[in-house]
SEGU-394796 format. One record per atom (N, C-alpha, C, O): x, y, z; residue number from 1; atom name; residue in three letters. Coordinates in nm, 4 decimals. Example, Ala and Ser with C-alpha at 12.3 -4.5 7.8 and 13.67 -1.06 7.14 Angstrom:
         xx         yy         zz   kemi   filum   mivo
     1.3190    -0.5690     0.7800      1       N    Ala
     1.2300    -0.4500     0.7800      1      CA    Ala
     1.3200    -0.3300     0.7800      1       C    Ala
     1.4236    -0.3319     0.8465      1       O    Ala
     1.2850    -0.2250     0.7080      2       N    Ser
     1.3670    -0.1060     0.7140      2      CA    Ser
     1.2900     0.0030     0.7870      2       C    Ser
     1.3409     0.1138     0.8039      2       O    Ser
REM end
This chain:
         xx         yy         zz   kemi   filum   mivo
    -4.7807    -2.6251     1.6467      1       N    Unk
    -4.8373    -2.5885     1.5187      1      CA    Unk
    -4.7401    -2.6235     1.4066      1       C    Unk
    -4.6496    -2.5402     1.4017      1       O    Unk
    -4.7315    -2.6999     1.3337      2       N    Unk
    -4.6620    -2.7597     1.2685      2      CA    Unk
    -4.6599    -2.6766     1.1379      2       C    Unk
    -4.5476    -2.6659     1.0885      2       O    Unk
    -4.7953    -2.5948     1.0493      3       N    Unk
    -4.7950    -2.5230     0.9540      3      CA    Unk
    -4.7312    -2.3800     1.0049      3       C    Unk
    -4.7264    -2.2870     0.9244      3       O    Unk
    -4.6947    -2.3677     1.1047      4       N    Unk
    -4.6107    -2.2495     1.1745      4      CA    Unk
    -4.5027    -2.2534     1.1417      4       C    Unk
    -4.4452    -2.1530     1.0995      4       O    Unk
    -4.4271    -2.4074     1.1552      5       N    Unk
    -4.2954    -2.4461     1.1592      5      CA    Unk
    -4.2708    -2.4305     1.0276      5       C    Unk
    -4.1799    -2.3594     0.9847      5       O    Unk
    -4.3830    -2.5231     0.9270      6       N    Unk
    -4.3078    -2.4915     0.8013      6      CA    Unk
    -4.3197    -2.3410     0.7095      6       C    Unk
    -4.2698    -2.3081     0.6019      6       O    Unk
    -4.3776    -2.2945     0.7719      7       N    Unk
    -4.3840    -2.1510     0.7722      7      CA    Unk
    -4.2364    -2.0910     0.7645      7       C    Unk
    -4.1658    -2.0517     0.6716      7       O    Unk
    -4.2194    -2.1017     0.9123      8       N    Unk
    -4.0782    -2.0450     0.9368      8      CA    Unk
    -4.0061    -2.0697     0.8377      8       C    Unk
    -3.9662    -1.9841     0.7587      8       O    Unk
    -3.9781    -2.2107     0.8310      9       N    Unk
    -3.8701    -2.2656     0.7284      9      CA    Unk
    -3.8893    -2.2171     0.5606      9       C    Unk
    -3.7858    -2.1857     0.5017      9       O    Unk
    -3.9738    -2.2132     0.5120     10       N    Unk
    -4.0127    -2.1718     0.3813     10      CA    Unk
    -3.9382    -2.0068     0.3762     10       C    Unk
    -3.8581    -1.9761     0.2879     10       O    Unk
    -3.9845    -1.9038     0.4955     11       N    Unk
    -3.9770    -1.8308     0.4565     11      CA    Unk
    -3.8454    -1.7633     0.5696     11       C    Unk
    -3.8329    -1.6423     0.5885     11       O    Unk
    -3.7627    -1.8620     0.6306     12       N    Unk
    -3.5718    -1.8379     0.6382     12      CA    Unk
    -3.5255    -1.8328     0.5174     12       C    Unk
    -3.5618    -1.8987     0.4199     12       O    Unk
    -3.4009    -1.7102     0.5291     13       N    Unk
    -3.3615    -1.6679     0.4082     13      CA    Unk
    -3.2257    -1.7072     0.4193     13       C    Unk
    -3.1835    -1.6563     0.5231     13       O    Unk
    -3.1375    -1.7719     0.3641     14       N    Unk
    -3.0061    -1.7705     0.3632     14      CA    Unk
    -2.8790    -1.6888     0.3686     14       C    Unk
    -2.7816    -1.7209     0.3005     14       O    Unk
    -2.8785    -1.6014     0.4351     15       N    Unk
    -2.7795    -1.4704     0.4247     15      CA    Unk
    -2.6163    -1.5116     0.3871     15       C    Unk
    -2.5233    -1.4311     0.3824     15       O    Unk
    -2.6117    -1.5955     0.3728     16       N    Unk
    -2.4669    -1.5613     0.4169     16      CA    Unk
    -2.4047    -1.5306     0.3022     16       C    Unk
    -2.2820    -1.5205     0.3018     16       O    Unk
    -2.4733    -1.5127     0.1961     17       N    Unk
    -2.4406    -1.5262     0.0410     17      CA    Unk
    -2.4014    -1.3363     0.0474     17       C    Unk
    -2.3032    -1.2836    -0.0048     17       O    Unk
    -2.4798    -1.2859     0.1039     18       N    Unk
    -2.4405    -1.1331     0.1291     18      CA    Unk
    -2.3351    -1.1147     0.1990     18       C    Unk
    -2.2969    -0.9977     0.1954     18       O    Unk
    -2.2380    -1.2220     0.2959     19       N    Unk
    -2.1187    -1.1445     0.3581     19      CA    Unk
    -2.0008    -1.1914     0.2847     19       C    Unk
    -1.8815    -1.1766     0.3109     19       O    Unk
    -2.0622    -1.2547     0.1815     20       N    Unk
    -1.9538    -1.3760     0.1429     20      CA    Unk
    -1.8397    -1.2643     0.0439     20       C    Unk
    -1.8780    -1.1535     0.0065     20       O    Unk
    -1.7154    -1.3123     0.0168     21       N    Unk
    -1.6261    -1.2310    -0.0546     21      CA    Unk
    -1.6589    -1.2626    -0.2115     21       C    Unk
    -1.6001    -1.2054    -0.3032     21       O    Unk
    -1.7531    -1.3539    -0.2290     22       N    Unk
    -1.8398    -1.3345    -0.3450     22      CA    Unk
    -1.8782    -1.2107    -0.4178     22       C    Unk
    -1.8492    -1.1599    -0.5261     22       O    Unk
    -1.9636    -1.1785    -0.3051     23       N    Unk
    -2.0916    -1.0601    -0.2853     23      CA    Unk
    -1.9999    -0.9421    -0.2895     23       C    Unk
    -1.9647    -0.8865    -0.3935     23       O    Unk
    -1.9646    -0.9086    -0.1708     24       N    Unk
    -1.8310    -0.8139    -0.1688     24      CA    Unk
    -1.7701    -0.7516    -0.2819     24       C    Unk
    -1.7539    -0.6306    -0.2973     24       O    Unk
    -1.7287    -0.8684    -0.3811     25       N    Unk
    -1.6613    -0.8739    -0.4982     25      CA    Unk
    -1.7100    -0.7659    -0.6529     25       C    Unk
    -1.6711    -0.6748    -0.7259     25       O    Unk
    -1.8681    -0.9012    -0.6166     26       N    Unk
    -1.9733    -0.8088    -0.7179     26      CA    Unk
    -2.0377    -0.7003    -0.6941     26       C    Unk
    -2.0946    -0.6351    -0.7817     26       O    Unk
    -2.0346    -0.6697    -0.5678     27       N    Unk
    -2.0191    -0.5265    -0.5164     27      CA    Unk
    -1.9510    -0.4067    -0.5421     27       C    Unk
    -1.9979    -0.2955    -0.5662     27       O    Unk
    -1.8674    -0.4331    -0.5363     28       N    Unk
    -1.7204    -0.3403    -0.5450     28      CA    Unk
    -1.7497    -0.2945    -0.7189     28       C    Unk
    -1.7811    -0.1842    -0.7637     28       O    Unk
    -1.7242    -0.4342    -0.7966     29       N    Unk
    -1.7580    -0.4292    -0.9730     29      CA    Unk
    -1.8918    -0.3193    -1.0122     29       C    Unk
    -1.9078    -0.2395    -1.1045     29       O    Unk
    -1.9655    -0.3535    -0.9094     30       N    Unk
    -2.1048    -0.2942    -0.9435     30      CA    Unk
    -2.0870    -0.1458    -0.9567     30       C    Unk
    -2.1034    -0.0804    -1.0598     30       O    Unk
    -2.0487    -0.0980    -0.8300     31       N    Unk
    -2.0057     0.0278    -0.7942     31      CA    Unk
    -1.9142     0.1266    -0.8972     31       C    Unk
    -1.9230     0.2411    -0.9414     31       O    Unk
    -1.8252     0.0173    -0.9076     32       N    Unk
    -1.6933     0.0455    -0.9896     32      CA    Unk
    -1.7796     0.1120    -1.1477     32       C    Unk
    -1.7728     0.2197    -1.2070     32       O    Unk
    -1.8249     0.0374    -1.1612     33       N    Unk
    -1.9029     0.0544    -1.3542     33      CA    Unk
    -2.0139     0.1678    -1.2750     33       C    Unk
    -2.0150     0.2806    -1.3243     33       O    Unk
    -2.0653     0.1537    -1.2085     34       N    Unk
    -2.1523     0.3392    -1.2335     34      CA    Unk
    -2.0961     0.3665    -1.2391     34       C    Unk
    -2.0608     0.3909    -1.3545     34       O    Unk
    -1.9958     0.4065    -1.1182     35       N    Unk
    -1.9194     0.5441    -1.1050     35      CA    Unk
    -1.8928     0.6015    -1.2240     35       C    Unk
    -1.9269     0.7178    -1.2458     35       O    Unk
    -1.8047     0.4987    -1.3489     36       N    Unk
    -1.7301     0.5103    -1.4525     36      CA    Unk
    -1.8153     0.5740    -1.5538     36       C    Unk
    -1.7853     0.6557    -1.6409     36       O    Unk
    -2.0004     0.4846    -1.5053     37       N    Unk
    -2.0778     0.5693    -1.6362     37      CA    Unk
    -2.1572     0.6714    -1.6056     37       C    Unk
    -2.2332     0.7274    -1.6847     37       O    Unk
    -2.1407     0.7000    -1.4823     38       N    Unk
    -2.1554     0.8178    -1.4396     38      CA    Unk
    -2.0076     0.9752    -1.4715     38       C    Unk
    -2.0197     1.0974    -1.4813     38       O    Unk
    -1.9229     0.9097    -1.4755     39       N    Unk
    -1.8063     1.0190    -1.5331     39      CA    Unk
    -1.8252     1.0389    -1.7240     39       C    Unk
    -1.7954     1.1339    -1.7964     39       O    Unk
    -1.9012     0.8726    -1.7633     40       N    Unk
    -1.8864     0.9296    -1.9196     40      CA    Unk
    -2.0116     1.0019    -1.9287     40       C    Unk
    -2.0096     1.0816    -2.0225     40       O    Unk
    -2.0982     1.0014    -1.8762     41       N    Unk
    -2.2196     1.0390    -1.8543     41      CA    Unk
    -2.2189     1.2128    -1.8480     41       C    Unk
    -2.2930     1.2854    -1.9143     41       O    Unk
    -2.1291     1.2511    -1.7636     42       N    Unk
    -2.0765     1.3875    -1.7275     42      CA    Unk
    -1.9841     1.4584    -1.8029     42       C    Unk
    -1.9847     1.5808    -1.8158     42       O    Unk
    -1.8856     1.3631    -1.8646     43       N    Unk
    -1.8285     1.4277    -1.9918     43      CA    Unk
    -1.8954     1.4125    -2.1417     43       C    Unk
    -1.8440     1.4733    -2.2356     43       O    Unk
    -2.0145     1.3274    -2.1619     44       N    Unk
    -2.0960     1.3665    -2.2500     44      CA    Unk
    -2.2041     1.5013    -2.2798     44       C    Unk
    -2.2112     1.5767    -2.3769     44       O    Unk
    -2.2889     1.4950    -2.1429     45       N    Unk
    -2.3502     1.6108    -2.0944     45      CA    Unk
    -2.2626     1.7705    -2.0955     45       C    Unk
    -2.3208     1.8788    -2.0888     45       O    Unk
    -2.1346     1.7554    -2.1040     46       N    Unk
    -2.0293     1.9106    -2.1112     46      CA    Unk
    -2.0531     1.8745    -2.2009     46       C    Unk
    -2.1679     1.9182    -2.2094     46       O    Unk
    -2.0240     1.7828    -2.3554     47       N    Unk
    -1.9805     1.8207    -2.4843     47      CA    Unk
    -1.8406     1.7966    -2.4846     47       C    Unk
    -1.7747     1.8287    -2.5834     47       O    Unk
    -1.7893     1.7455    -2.3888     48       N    Unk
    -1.6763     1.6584    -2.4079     48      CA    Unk
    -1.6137     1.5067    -2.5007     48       C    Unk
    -1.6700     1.4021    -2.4686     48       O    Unk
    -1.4944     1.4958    -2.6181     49       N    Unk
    -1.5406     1.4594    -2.6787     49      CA    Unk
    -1.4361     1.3325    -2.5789     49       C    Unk
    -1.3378     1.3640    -2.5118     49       O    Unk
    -1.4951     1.1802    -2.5952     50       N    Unk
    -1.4337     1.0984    -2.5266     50      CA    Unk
    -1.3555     1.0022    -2.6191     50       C    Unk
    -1.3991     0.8895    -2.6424     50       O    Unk
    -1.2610     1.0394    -2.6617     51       N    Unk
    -1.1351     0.9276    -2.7444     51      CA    Unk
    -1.1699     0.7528    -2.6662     51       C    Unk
    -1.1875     0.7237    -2.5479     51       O    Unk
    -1.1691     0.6530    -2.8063     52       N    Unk
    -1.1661     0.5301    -2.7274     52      CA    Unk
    -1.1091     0.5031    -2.6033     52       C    Unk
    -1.1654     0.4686    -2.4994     52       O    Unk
    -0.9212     0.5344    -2.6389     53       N    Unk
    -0.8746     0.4966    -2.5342     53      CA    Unk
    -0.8819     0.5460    -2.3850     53       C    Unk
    -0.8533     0.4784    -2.2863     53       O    Unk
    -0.9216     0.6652    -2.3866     54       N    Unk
    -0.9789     0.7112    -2.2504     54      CA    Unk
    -1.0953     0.6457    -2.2018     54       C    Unk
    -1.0819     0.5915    -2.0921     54       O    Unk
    -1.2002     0.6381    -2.2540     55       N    Unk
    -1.3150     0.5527    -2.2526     55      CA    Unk
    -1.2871     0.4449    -2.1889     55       C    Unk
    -1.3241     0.4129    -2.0759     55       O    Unk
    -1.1883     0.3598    -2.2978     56       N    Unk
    -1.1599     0.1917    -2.2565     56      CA    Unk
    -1.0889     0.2116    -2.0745     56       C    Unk
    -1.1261     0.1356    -1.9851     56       O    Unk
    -0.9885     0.3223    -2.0504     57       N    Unk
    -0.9154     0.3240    -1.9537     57      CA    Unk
    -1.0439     0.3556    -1.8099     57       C    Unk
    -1.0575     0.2611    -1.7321     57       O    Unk
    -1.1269     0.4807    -1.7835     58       N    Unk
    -1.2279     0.5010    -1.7188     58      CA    Unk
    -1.3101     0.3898    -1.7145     58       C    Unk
    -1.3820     0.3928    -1.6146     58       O    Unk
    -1.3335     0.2547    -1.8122     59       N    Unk
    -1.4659     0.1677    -1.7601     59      CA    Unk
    -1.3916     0.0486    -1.7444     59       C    Unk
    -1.4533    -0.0474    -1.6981     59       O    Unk
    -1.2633     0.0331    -1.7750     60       N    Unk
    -1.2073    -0.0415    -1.7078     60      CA    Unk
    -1.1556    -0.0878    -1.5461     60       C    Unk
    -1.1581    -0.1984    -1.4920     60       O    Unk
    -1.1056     0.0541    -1.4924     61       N    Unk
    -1.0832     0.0934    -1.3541     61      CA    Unk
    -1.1891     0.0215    -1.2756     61       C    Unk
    -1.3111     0.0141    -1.2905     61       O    Unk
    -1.0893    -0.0396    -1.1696     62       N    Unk
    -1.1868    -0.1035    -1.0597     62      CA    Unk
    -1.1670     0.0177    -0.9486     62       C    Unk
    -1.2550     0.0300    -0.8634     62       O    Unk
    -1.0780     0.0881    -0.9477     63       N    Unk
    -1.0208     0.1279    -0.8104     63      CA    Unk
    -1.1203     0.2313    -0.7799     63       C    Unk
    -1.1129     0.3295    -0.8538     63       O    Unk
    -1.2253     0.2349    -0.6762     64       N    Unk
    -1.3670     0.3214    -0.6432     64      CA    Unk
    -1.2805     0.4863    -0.6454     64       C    Unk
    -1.2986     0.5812    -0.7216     64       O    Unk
    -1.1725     0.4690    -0.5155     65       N    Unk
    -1.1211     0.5607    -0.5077     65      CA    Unk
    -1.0654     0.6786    -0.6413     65       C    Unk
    -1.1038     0.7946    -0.6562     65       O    Unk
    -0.9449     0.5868    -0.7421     66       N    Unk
    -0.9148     0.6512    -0.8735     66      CA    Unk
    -1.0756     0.6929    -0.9316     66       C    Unk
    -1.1069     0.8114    -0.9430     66       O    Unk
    -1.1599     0.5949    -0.9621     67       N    Unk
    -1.3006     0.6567    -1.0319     67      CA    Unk
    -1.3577     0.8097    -0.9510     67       C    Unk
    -1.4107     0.9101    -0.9986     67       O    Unk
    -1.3204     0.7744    -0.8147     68       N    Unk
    -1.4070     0.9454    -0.7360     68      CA    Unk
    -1.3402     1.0388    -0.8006     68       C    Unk
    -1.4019     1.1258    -0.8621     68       O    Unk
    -1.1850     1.0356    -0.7967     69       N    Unk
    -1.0971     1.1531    -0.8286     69      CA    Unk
    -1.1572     1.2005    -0.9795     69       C    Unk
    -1.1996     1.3141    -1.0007     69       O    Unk
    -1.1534     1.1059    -1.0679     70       N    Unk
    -1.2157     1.1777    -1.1932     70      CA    Unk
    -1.3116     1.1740    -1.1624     70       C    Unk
    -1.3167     1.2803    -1.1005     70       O    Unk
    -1.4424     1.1154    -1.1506     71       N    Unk
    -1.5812     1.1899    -1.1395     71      CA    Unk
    -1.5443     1.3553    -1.0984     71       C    Unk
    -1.5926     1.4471    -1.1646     71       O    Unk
    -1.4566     1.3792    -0.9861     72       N    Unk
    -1.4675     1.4739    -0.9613     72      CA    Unk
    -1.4219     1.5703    -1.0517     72       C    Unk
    -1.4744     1.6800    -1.0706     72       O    Unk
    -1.3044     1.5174    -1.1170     73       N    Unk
    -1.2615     1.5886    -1.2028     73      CA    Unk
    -1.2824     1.6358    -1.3505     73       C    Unk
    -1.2364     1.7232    -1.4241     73       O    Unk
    -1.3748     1.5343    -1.3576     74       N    Unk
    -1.4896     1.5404    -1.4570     74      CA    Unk
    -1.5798     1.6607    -1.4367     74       C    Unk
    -1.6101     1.6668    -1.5558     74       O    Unk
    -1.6389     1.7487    -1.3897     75       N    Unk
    -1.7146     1.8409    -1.3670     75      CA    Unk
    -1.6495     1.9629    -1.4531     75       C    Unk
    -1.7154     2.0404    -1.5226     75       O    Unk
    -1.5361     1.9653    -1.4393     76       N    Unk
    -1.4222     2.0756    -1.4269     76      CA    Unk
    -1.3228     2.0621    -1.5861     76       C    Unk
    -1.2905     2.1674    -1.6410     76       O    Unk
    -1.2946     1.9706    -1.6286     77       N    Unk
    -1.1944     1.9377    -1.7196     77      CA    Unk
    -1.3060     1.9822    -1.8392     77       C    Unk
    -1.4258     1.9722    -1.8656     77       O    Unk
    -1.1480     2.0525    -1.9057     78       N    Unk
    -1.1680     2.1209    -2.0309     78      CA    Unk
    -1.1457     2.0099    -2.1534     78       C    Unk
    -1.1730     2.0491    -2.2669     78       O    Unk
    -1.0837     1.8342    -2.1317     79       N    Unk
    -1.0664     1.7569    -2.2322     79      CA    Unk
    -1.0757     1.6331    -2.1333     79       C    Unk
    -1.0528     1.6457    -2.0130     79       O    Unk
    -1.1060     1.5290    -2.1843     80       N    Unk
    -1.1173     1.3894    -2.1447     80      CA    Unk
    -1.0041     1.3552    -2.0814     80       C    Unk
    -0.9998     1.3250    -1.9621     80       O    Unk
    -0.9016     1.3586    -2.1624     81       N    Unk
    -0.7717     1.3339    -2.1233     81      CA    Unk
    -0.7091     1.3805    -1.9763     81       C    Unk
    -0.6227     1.3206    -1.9124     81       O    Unk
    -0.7654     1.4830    -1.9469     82       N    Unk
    -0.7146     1.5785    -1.8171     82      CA    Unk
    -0.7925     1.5167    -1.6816     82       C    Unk
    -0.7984     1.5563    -1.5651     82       O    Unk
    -0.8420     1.4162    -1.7426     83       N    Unk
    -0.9191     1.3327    -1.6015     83      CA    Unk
    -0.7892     1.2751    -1.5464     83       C    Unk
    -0.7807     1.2570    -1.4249     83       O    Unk
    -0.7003     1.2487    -1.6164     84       N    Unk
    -0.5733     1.1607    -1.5627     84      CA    Unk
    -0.4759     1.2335    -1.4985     84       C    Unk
    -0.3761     1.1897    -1.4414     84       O    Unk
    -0.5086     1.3383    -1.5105     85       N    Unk
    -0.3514     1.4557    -1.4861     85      CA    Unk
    -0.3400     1.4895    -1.3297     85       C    Unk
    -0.4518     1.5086    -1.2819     85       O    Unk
    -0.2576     1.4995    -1.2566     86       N    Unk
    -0.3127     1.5454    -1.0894     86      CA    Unk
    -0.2718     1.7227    -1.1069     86       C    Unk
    -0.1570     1.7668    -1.1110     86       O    Unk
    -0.3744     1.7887    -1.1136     87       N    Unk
    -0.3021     1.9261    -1.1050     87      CA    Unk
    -0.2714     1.9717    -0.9407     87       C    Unk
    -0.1833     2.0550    -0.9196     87       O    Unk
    -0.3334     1.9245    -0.8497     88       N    Unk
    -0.2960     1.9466    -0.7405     88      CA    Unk
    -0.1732     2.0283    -0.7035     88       C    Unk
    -0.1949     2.1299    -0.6375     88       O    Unk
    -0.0464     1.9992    -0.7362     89       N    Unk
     0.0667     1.9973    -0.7412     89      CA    Unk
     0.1328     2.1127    -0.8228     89       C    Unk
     0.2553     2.1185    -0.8335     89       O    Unk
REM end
């Protein structure tokens, strides 16, 4: 069946564009910028007021990990600024 074959072929999809360190890349970026507007998002919603340079520093960050710590710490902080601070300690 030959309209089978080109069947198939029309509708093979090229994957490899998804494992590629391309993809990966714009992945990571993708992730990276919610997270970030998801933290200004959360310090808008408190009434938190967000100074440029904090702003510029939070949507800049690639690092998923640094962005969780403030998201998290975003819930909790009494000033923008205190997203940076480790009180842990």
């Amino acid at each position: 069946m030959p309209s089978a074959k080109i069947w198939r072929h029309l509708m093979s999809v090229d994957l490899s564009f998804f494992r590629s360190e391309t993809f990966q890349r714009l992945r990571a970026e993708s992730r990276a910028k919610g997270r970030a507007e998801d933290i200004l998002l959360i310090l808008d919603e408190r009434g938190i007021e967000v100074p440029d340079d904090v702003r510029a520093r939070i949507t800049d960050c690639t690092d998923l990990e640094t962005l969780r710590t403030w998201l998290r710490r975003s819930v909790t902080t009494t000033t923008a600024g205190d997203l940076f601070t480790d009180t842990s300690g």
